[in-house]
N, C-alpha and C positions, 0 to 999 in steps of 0.2 A: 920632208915638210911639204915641197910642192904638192906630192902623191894624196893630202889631205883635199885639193881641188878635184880631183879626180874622182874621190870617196864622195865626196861631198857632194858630186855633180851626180854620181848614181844612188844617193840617198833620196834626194829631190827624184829621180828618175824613177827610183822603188816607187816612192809613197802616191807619187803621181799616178802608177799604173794603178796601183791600190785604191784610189779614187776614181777612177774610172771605171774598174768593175765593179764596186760597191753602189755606183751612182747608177749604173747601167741595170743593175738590179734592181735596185730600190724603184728608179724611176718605170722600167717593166711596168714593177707590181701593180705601181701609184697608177697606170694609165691601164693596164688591164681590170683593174678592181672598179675603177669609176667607169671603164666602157662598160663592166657585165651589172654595176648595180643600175645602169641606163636601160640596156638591154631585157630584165629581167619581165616577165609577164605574167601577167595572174592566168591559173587554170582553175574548173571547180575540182573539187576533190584532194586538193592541198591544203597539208598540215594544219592544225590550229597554230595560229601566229606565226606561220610563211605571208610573205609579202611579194614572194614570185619565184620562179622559176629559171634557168634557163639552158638549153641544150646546145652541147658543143664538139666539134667534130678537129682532132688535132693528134698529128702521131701516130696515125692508125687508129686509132679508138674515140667513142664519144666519152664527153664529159655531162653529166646531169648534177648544175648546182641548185642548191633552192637558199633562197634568203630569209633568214628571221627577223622579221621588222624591230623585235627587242630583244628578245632570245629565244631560243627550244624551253621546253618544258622541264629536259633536266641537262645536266652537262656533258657531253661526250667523252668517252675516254679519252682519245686523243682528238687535240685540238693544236692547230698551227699558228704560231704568232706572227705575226709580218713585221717587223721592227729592227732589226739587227741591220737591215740593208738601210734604212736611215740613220742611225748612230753610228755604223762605219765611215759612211758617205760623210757626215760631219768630222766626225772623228780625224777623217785622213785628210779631208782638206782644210780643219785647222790644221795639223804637223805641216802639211803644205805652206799655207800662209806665213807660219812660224821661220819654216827653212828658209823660204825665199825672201818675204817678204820683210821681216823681223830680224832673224838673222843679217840681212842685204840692205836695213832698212838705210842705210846711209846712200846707197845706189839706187833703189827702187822704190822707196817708199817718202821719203823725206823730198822735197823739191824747196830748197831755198829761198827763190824768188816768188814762192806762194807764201810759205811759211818755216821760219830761223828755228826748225822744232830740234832740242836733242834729241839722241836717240831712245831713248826712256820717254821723252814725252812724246814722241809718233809714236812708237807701241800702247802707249797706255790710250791715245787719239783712236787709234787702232782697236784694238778690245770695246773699248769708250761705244762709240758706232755700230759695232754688230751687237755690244748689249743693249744698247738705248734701241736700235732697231725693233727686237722680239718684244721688250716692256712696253712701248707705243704701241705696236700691233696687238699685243694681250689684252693692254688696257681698251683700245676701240672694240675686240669683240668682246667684250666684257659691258662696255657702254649702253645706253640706253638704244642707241642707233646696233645695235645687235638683232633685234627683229626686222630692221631694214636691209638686206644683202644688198641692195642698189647702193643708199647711203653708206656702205661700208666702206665697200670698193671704190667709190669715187673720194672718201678720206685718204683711205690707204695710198691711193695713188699720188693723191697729194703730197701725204708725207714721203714718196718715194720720189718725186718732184725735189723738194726740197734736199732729202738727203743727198742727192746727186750732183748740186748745185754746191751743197758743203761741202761732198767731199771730193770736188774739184777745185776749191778753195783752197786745202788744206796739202792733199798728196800731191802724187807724180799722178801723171793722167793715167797711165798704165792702173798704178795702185786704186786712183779714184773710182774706176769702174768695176776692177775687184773686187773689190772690198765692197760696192753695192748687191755685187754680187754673192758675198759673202754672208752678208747682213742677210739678203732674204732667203737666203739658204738655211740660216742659221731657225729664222721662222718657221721654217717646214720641218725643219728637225726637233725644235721647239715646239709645236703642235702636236708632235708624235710624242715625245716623251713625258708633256706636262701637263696634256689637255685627253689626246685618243687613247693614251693605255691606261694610264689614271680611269678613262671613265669605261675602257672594256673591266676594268677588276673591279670596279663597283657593281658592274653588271655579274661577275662572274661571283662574287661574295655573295649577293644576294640570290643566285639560283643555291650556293651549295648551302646556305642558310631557309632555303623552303621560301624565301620571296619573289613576288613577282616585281623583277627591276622597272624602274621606273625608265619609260622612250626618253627620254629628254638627253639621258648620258649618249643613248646613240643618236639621237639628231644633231647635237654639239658635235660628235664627234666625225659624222658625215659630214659636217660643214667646212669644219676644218681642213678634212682630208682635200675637198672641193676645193680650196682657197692652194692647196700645194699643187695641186692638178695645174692648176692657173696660172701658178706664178715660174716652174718647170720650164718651162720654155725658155723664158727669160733669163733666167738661172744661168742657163749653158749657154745663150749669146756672149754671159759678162764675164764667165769662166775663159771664153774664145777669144773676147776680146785682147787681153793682152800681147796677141799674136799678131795682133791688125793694129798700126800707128794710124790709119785712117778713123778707126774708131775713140780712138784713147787718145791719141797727138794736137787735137783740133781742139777752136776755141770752145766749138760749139758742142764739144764732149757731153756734156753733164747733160745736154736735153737727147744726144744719140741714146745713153744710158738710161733715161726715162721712158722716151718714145718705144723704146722694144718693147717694154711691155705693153703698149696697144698693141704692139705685133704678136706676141703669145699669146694673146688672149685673144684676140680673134681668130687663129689657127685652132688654137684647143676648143673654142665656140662652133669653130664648125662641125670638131671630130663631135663632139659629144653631143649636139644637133643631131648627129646622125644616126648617134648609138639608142639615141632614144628615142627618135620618132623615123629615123630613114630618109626623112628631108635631106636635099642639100643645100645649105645656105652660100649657093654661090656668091652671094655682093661680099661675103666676107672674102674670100681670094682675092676681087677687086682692090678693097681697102685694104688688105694687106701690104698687094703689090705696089698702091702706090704710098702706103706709107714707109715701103722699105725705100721706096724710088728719093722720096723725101728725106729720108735716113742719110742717103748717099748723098746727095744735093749737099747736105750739112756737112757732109767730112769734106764738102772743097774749100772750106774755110780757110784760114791758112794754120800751120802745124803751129805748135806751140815747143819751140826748140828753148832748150837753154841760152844765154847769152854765151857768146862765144868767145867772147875774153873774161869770163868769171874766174876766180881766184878758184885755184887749187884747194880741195877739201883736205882735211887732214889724213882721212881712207884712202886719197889719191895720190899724195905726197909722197910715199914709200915708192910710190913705182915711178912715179916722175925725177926723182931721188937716185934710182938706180944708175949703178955707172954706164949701163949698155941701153940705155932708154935709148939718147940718141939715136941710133943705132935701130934700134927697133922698132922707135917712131916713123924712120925715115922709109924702111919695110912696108907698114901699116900704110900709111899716106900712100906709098907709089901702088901696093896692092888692092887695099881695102876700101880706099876713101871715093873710089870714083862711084859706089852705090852707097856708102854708108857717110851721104854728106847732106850739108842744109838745104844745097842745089845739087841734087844727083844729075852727073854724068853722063851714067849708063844708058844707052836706046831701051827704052821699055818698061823703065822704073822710074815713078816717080817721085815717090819717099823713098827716107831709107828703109829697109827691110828690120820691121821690127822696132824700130824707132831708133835704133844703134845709131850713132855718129861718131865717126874716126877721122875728125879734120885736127882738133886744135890738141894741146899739148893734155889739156882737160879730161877732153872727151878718148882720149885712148887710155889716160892711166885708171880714169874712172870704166873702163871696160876691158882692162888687165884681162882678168882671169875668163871673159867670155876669148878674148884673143887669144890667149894660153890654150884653153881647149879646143877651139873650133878649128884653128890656121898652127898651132905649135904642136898639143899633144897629139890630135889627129887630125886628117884633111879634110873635114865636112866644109871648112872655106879655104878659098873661093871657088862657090859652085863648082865643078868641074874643072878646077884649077884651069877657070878661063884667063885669070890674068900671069898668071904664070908662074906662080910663086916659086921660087928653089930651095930645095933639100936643106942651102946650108941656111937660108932664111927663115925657114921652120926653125932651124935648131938654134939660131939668133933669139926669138921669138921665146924659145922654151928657157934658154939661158936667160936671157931676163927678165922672166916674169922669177925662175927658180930663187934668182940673188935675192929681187924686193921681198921677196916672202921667207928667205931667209931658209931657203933647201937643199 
């Protein structure tokens, strides 16, 4: 039975590599296709209905693209679709979400002292949020402020203001920032599926039908693309975050989780600045730097710990339960507690790592099976087995987590 933690921990370990190559892909494409339609330049002598050109030197060999501002005249044999590296990239980090966050939700996703949710009602919260996210966004560019790309973005960001604000109301701060992350992930994937290919096969129906397609499917559909560009950056701050309790842990979470994206989009403002005119918009460095500097400023807030004498959840119970907890509380505390506490210890740490805490009877049962893994099945803690731990105190460690779970 234990040996299902183990599976369980390289299920999560699969699906997560799987998401970061499909993301690494996708994201590539997304940032090489918006620098070369930037790049591209009119010459005379080009195609009827080319809108540019451009010449590229990579691998040993050049590349010569040219762009059709609505389409060629007839349809190529073979034609490549970009979209698989986005429906993966979703794809794998819902099963992600799922494992960890769904599965776990009683550890990771539920936070009591925000909100008394069962676990059915945080997942449905959960789904709730990243589909209200893409239907909000659809319906604004679908709005009359759709001819506005100024008024767009400064809506959108509003309601990414707001969702951040909710959904630190609601979850664990870990999960709050997630799951914003989630949410506008879910819109770039949702642009791809229901907006950019939707309107390349209108295009491509009417070339093999002898029509001339109408621009408008490909200006929606470069717009769209433009808005994932944008929001990519940010993306992978709130993917990162859960790593960082300075991020996720503080009061002042839900504006760190908004404010990034002024930071992605001033970074990607400058790339694309440059792809297109060769400028460099140095004042955006500037304001980058100090809005991250302001970023940092706000995680000295103070953390947002659990109460420290909360009542035992019922997921916790089973291992607070065990006959050799004792025992292997008393391990935890002498080994683990001097970084993994409300007031760390340790010279040169000043959160816990991760946001873990292994002080009260609570906070170790409710981290069971992270203890099992890291400090019992194998020696990833403590660092360098700096505090010293012993062989037979691993195997303490491994014996009681085995009993409560019943292996």
């Amino acid at each position: 039975m234990h040996d299902v933690a183990i599976m369980w921990d390289w299920l999560a370990f699969a699906v997560r590599w799987l998401h970061v190559i499909v993301a690494i892909a996708w994201i590539g494409a997304s940032f090489y296709f918006i620098a070369l339609d930037l790049m591209l330049r009119k010459r005379p002598g080009m195609p009827e209905g080319a809108s540019g050109e451009e010449w590229e030197v990579h691998g040993g060999g050049f590349y010569h693209t040219t762009k059709y501002t609505v389409a060629p005249d007839r349809l190529p044999e073979h034609l490549t679709w970009h979209k698989w590296q986005s429906y993966w990239t979703w794809l794998s980090g819902a099963a992600l979400l799922m494992i960890v966050y769904w599965a776990g939700a009683e550890l990771y996703l539920i936070d009591p002292a925000k909100a008394d949710l069962s676990l059915w009602q945080a997942i449905g919260l959960s789904a709730l949020f990243i589909t209200a996210g893409w239907l909000g966004y659809d319906a604004l560019c679908r709005s009359p402020l759709r001819t506005n790309p100024a008024a767009v973005m400064l809506v959108l960001f509003a309601g990414i203001v707001a969702a951040s604000w909710a959904l630190n109301q609601i979850f664990t701060g870990r999960a709050a920032l997630l799951h914003l992350g989630a949410m506008t992930a879910t819109i770039m994937t949702a642009n791809v599926f229901f907006v950019i290919m939707p309107n390349q096969r209108v295009v491509i129906a009417d070339l093999k039908a002898g029509r001339r397609p109408d621009a408008k499917y490909g200006q929606i559909a470069k717009l769209r693309s433009l808005h994932n560009n944008y929001l990519t950056l940010p993306v992978l701050f709130l993917m990162l975050s859960n790593h960082y309790p300075l991020a996720f842990g503080v009061e002042t979470a839900w504006i760190i989780g908004a404010a990034i994206f002024l930071v992605g989009v001033l970074i990607r403002h400058y790339f694309n600045t440059l792809h297109a005119t060769g400028r460099h918009l140095w004042w955006t460095w500037i304001a980058t730097a100090v809005a991250f500097v302001g970023i940092a400023w706000l995680s000295t807030a103070p953390l947002r710990w659990d109460d420290a004498d909360r009542p035992l959840r019922p997921v916790e119970a089973r291992f607070a339960d065990a006959a050799q907890f004792a025992d292997a509380a008393d391990v935890v505390r002498g080994r683990c507690s001097m970084c993994h506490a409300r007031e760390v210890f340790w010279p040169g740490i000043r959160w816990a790592p991760k946001g873990v805490l292994l002080e009260t009877d609570a906070d170790i049962a409710a981290h069971a099976r992270e203890v099992y893994l890291q400090a019992g099945a194998t020696h990833a803690m403590p660092p360098g087995n700096l505090t010293g731990i012993e062989p037979e105190e691993r195997a303490l460690l491994r014996a009681w987590y085995r009993e409560a779970v019943g292996g």
